[in-house]
OpenMM code with the backbone's topology and positions (N, CA, C; nanometers):
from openmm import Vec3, app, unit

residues = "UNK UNK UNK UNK UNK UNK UNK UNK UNK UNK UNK UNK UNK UNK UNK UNK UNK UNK UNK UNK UNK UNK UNK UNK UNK UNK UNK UNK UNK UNK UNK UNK UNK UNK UNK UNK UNK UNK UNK UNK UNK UNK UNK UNK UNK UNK UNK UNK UNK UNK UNK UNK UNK UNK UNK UNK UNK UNK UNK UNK UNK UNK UNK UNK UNK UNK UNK UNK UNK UNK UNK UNK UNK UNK UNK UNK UNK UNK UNK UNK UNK UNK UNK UNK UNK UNK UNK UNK UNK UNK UNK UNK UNK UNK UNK UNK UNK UNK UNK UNK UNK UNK UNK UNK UNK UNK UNK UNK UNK UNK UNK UNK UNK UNK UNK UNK UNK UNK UNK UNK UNK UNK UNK UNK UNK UNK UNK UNK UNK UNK UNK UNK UNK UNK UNK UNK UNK UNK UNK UNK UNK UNK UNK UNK UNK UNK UNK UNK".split()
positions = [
    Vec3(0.7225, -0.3671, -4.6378),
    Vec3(0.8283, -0.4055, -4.5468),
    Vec3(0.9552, -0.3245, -4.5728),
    Vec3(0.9723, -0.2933, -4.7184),
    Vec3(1.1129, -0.1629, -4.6931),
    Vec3(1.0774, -0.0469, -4.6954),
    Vec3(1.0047, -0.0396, -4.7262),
    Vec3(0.9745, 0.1010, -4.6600),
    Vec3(1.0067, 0.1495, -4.4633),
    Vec3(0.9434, 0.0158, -4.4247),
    Vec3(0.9407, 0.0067, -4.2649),
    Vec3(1.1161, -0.0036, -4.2611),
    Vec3(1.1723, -0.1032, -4.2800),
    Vec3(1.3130, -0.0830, -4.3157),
    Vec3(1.3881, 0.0279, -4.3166),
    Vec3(1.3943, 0.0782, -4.4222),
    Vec3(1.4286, 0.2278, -4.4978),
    Vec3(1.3847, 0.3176, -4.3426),
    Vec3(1.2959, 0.2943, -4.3059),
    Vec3(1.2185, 0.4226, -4.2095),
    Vec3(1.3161, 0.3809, -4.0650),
    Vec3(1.2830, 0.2558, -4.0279),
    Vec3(1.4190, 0.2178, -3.9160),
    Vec3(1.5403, 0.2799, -3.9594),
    Vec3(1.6342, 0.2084, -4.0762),
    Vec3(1.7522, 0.2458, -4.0720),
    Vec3(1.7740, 0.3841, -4.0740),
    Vec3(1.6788, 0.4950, -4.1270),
    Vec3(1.7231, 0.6788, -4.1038),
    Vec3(1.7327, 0.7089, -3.9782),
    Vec3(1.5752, 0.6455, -3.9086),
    Vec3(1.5759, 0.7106, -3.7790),
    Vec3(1.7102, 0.6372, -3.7071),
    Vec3(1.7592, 0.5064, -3.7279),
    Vec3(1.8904, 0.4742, -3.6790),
    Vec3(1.9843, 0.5976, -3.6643),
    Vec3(2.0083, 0.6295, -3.8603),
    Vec3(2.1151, 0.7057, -3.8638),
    Vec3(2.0956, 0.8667, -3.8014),
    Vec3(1.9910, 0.8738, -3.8506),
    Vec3(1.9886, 1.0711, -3.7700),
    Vec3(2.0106, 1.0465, -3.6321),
    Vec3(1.9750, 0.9553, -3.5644),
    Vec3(2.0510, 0.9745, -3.4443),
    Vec3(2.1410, 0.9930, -3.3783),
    Vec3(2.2380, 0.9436, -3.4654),
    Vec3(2.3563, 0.9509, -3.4382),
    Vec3(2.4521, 1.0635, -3.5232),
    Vec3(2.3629, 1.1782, -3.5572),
    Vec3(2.4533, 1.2819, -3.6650),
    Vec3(2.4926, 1.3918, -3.5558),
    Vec3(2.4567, 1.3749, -3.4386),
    Vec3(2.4950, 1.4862, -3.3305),
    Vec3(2.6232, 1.4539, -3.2890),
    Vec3(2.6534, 1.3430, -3.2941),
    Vec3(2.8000, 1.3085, -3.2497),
    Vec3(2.9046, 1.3259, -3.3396),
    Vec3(2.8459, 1.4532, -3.4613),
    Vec3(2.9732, 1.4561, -3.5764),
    Vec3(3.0585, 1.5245, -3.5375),
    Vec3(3.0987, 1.5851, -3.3959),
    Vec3(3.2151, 1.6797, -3.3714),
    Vec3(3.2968, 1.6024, -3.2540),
    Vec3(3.4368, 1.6072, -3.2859),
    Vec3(3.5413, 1.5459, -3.1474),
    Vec3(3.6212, 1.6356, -3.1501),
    Vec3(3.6648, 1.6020, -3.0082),
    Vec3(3.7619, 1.7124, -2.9474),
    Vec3(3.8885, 1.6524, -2.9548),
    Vec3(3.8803, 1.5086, -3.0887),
    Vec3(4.0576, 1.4709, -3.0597),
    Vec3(4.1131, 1.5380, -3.1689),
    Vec3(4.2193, 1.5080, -3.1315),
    Vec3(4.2923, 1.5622, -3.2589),
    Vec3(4.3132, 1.5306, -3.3900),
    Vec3(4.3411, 1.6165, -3.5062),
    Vec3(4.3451, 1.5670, -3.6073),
    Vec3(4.4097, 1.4305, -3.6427),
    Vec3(4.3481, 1.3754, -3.7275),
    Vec3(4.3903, 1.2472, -3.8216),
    Vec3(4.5065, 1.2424, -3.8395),
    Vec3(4.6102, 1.1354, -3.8693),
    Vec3(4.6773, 1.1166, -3.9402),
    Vec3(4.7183, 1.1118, -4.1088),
    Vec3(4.7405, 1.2045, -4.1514),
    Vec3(4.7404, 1.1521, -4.3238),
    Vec3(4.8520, 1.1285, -4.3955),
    Vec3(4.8611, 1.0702, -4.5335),
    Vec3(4.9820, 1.0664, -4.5565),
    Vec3(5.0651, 1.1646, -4.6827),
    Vec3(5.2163, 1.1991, -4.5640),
    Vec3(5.2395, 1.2798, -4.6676),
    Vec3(5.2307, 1.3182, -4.8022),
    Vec3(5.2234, 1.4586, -4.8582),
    Vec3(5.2300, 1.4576, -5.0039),
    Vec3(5.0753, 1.4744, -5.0367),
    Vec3(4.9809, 1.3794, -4.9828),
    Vec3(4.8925, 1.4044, -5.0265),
    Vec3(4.7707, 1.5240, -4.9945),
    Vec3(4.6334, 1.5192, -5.0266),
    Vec3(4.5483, 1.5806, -4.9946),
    Vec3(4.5161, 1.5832, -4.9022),
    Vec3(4.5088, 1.7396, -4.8146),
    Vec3(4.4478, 1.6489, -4.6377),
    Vec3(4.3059, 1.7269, -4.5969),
    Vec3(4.2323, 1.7676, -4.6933),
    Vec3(4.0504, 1.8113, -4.7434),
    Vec3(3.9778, 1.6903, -4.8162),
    Vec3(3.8662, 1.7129, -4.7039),
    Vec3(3.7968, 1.5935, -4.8271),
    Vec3(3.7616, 1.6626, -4.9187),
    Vec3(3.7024, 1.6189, -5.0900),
    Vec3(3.7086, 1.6895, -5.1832),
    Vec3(3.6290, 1.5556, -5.2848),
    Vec3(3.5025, 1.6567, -5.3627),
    Vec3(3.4395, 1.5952, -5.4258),
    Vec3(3.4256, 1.6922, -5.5970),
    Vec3(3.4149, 1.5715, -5.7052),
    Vec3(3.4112, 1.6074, -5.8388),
    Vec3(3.2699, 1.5659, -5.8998),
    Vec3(3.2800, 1.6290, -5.9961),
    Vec3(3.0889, 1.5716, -6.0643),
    Vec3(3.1703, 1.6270, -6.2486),
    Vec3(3.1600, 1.4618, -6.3048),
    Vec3(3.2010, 1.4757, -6.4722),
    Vec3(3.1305, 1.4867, -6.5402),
    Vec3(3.1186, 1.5100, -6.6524),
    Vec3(3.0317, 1.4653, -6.7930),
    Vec3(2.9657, 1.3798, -6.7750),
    Vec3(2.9902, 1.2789, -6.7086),
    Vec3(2.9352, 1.1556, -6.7189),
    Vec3(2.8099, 1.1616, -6.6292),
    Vec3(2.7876, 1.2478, -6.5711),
    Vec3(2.6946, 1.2597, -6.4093),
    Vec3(2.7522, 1.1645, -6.3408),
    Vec3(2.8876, 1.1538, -6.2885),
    Vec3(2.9571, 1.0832, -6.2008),
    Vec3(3.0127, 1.1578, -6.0898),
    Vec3(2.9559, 1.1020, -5.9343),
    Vec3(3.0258, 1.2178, -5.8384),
    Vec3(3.1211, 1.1063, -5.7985),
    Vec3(3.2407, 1.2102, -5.8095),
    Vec3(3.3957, 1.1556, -5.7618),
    Vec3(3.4232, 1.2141, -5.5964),
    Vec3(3.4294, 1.1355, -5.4752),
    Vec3(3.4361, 1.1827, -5.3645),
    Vec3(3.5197, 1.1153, -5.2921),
    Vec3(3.6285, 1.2283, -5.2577),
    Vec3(3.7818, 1.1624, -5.1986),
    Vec3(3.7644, 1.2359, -5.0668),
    Vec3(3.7666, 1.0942, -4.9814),
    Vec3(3.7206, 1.1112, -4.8169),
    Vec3(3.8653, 1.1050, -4.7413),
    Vec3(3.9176, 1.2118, -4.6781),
    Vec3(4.0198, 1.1768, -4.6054),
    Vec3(4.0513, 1.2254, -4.4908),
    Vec3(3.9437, 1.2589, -4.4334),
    Vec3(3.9485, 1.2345, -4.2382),
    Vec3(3.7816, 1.2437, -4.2624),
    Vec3(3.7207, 1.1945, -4.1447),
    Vec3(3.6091, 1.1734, -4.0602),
    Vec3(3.5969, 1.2368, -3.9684),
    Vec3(3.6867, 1.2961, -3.8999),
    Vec3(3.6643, 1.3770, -3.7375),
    Vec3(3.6307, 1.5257, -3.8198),
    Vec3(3.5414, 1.5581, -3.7860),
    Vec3(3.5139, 1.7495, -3.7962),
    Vec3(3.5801, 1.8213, -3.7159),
    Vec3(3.7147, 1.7930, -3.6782),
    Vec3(3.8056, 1.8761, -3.5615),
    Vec3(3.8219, 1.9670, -3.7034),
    Vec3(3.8674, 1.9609, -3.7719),
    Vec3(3.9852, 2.0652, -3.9153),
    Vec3(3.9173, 2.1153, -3.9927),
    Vec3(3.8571, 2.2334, -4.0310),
    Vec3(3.8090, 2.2672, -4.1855),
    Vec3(3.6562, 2.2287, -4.1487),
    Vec3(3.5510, 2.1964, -4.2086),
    Vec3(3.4427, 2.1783, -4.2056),
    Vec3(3.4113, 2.0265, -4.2061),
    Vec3(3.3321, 2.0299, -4.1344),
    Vec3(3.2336, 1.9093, -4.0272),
    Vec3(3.2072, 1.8319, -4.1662),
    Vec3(3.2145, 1.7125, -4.1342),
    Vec3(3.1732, 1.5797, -4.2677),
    Vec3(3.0448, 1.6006, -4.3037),
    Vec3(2.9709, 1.6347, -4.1622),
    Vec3(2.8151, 1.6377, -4.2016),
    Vec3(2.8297, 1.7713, -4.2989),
    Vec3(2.8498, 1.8499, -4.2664),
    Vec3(2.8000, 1.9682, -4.3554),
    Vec3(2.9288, 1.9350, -4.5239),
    Vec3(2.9905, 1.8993, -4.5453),
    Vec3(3.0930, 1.8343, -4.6349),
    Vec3(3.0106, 1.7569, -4.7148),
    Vec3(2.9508, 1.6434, -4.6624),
    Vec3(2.8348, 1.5518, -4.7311),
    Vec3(2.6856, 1.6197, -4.7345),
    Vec3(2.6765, 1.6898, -4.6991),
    Vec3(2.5383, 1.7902, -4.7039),
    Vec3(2.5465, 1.8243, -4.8719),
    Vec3(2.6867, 1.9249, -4.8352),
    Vec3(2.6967, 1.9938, -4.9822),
    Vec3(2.6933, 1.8793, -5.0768),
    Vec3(2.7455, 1.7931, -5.0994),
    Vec3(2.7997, 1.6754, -5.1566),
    Vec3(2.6729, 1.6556, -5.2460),
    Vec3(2.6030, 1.6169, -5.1638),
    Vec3(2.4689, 1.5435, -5.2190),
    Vec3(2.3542, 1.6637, -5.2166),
    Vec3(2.3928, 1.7684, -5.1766),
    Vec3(2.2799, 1.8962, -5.2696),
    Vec3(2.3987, 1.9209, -5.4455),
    Vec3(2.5092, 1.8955, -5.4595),
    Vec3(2.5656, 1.9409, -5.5911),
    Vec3(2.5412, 1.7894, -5.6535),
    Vec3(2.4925, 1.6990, -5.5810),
    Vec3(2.5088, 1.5274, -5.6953),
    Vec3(2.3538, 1.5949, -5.7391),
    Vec3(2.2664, 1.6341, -5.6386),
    Vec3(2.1048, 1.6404, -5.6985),
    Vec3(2.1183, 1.7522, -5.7781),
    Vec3(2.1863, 1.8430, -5.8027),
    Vec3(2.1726, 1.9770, -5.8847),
    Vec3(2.2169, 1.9260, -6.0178),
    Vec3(2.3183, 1.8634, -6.0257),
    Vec3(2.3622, 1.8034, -6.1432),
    Vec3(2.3175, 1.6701, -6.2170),
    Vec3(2.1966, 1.6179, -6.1426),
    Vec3(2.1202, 1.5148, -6.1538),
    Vec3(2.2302, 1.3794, -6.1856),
    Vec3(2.3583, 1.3819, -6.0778),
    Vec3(2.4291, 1.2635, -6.0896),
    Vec3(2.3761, 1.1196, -6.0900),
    Vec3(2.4343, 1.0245, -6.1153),
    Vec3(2.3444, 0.8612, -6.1501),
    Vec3(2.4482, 0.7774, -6.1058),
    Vec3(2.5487, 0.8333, -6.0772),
    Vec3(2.6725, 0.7435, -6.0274),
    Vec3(2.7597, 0.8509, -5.9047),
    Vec3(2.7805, 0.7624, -5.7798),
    Vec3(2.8915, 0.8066, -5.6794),
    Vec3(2.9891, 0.7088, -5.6647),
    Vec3(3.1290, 0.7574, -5.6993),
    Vec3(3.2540, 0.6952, -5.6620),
    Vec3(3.2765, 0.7628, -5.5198),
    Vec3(3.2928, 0.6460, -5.4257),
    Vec3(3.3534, 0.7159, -5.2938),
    Vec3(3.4962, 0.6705, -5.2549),
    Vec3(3.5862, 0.7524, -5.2565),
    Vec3(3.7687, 0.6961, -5.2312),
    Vec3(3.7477, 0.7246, -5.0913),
    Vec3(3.8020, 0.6518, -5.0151),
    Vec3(3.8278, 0.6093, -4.8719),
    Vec3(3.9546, 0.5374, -4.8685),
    Vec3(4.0002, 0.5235, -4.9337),
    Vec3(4.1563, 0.4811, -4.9192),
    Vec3(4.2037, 0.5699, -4.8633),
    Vec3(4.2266, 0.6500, -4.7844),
    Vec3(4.3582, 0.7542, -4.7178),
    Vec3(4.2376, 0.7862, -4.5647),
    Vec3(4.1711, 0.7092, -4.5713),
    Vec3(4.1135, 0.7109, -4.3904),
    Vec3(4.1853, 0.6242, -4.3698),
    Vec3(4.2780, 0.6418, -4.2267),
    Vec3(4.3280, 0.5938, -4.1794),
    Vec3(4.2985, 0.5676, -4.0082),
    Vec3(4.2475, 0.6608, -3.9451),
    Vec3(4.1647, 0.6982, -3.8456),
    Vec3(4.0324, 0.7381, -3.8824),
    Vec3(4.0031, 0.7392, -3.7061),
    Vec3(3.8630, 0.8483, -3.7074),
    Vec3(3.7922, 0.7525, -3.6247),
    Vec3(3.6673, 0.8254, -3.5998),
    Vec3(3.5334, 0.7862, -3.5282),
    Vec3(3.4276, 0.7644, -3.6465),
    Vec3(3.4189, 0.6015, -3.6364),
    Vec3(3.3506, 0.5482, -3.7561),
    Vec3(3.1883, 0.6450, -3.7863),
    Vec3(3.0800, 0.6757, -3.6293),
    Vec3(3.0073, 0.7598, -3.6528),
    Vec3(2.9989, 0.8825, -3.6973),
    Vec3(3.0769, 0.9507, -3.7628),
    Vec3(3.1121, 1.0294, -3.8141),
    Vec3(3.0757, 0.9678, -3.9637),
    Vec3(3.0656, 0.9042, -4.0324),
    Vec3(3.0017, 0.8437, -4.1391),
    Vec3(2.8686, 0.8410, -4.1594),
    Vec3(2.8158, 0.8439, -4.0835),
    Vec3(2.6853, 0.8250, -4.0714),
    Vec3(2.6486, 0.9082, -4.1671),
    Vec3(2.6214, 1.0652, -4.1997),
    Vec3(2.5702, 1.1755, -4.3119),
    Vec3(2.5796, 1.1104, -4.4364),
    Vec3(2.7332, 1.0602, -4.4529),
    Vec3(2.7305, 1.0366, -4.5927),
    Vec3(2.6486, 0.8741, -4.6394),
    Vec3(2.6899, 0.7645, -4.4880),
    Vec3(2.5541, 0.6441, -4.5341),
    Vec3(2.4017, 0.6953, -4.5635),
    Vec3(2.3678, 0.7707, -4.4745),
    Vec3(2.2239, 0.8176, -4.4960),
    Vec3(2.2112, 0.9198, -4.6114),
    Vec3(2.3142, 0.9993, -4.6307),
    Vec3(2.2614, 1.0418, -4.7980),
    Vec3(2.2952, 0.9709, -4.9105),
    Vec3(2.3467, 0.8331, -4.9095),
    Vec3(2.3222, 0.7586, -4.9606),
    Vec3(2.1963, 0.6530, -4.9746),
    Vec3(2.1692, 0.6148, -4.8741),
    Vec3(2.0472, 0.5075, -4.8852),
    Vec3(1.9677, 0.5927, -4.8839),
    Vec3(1.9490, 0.7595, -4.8825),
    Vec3(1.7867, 0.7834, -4.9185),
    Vec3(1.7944, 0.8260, -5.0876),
    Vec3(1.8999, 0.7918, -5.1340),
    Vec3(1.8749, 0.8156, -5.2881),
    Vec3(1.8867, 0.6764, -5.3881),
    Vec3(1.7630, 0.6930, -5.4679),
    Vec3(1.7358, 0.5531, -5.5305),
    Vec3(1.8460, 0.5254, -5.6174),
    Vec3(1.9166, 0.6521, -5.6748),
    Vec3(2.0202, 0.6164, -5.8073),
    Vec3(2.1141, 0.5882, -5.7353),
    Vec3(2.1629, 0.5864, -5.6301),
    Vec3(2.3106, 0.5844, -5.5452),
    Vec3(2.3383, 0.4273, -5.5172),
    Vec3(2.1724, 0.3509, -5.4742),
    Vec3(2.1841, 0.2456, -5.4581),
    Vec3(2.1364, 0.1444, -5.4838),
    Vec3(2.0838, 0.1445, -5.6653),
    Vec3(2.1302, 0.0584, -5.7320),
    Vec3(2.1973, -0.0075, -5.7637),
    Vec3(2.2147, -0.1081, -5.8128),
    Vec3(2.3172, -0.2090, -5.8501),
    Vec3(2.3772, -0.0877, -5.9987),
    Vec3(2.5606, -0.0982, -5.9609),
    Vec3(2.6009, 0.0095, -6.0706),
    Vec3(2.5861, 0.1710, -6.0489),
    Vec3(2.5301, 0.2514, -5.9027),
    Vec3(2.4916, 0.3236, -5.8976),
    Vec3(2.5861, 0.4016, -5.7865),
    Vec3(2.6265, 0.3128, -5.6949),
    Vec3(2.7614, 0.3083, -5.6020),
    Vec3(2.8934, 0.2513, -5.5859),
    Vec3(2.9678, 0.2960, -5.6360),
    Vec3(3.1323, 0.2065, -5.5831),
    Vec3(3.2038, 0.3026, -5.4970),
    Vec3(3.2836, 0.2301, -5.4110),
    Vec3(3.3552, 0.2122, -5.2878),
    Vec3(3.5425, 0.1835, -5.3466),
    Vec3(3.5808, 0.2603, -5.3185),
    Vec3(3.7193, 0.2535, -5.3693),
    Vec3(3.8293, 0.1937, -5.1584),
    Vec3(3.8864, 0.1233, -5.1867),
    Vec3(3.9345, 0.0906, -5.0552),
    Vec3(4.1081, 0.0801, -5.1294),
    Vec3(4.1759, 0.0475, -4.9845),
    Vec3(4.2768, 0.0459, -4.9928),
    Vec3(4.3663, -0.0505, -4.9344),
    Vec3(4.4918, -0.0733, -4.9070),
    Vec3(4.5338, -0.1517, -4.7824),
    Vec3(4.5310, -0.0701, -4.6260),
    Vec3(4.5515, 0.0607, -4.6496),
    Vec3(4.5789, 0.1222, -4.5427),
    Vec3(4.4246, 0.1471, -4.4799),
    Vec3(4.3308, 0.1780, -4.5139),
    Vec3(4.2455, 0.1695, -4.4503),
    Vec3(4.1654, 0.1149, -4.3340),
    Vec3(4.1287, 0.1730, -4.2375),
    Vec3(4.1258, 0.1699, -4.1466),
    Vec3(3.9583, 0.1555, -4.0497),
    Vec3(3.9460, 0.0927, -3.9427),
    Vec3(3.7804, 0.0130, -3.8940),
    Vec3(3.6925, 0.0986, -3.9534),
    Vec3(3.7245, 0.3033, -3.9438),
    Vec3(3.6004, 0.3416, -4.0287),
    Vec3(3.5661, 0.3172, -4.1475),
    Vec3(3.6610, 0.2810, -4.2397),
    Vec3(3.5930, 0.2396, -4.3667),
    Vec3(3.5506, 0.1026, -4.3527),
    Vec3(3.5888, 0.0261, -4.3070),
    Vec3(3.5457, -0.1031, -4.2718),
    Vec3(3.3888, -0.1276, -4.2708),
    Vec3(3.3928, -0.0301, -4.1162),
    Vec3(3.2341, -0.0202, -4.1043),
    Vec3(3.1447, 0.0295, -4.1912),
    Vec3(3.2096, 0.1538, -4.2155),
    Vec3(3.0834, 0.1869, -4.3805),
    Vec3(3.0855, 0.1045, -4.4529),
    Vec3(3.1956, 0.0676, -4.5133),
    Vec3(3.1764, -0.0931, -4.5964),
    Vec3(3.0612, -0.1816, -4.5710),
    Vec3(3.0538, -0.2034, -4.4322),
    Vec3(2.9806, -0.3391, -4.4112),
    Vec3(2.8518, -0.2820, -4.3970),
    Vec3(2.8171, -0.1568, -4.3536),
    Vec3(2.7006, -0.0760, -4.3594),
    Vec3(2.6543, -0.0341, -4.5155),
    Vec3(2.7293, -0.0095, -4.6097),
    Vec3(2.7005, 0.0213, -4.7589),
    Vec3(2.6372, -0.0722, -4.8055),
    Vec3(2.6739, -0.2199, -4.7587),
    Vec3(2.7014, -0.3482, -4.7888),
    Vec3(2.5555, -0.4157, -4.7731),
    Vec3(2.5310, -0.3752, -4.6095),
    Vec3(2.4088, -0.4437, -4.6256),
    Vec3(2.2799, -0.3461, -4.6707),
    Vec3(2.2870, -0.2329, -4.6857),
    Vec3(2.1695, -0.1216, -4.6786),
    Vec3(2.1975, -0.0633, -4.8792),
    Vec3(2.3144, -0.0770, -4.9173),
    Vec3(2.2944, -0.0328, -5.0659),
    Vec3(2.3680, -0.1748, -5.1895),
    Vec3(2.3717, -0.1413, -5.2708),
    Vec3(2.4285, -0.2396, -5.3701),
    Vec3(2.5867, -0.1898, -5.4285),
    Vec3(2.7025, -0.1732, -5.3309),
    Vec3(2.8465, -0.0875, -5.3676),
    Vec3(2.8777, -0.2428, -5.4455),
    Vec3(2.9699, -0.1771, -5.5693),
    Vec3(3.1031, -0.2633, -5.6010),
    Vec3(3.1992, -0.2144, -5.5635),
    Vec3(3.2487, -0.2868, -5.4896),
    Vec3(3.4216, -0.2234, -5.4253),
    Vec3(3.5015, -0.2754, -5.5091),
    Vec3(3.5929, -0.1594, -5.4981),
    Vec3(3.7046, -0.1501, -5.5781),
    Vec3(3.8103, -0.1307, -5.4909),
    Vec3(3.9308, -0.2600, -5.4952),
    Vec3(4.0742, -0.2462, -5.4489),
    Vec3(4.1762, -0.2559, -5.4996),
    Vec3(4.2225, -0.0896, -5.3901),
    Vec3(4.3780, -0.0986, -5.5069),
    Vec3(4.4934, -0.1632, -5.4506),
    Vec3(4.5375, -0.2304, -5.5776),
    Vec3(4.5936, -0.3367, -5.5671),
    Vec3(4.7449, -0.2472, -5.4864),
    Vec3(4.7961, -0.3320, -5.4058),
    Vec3(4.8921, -0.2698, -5.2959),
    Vec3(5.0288, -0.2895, -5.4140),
    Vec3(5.1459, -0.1808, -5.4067),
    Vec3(5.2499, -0.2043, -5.4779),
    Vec3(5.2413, -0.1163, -5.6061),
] * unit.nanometer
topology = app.Topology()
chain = topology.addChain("A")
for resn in residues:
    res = topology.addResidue(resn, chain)
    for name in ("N", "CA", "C"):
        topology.addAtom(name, app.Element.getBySymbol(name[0]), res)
């Protein structure tokens, strides 16, 4: 039965990876900070991945962003993904989709202890929705930072 599962929810998600490009305009971000998404891999085999737009209007497409992502977590045989989503503030939640599905097709990602979810106050329906999509399809501990 999860297997049949597992096999629904991909063909769900690849369906919807054609819709990773919009013609709106860039995101909003906030000053000062980083405005590339940008991923780390430690000592620890821990991938550190700071998400901060979803639309593929700027710089390179999420899908191909999370492509690389998860060909450098498997090269480095990572066992843990931190994902920061605190500084989405916009976007088109399907645009997520690459990085849910290269998550639920890897067994270490979604274990219990294998995924956390970093959120914020500012965050916005797309993280929401991956949230509630991480939520029911992997085992995330979210982590919130405390506002102030």
């Amino acid at each position: 039965m999860g297997i049949i599962r597992l096999g629904l929810i991909l063909l769900t998600l690849s369906c919807a990876e054609p819709t990773a490009t919009s013609a709106r305009p860039a995101p909003a971000t906030i000053v000062g900070q980083q405005q590339d998404n940008s991923y780390s891999i430690n000592a620890e085999r821990t991938v550190y991945v700071r998400l901060v737009q979803v639309r593929g209007d700027t710089g390179e497409p999420i899908h191909a962003f999370v492509r690389r992502m998860i060909e450098s977590a498997d090269s480095a045989d990572a066992r843990r993904l931190v994902i920061d989503v605190r500084s989405i503030t916009t976007g088109d939640a399907r645009l997520l989709v690459p990085l849910i599905k290269g998550i639920v097709t890897h067994d270490r990602f979604v274990k219990s202890g294998g995924l956390y979810v970093v959120v914020g106050p500012n965050s916005f329906s797309p993280t929401q929705n991956a949230a509630t999509l991480l939520q029911r399809y992997a085992n995330p501990i979210f982590v919130r930072e405390v506002p102030g």
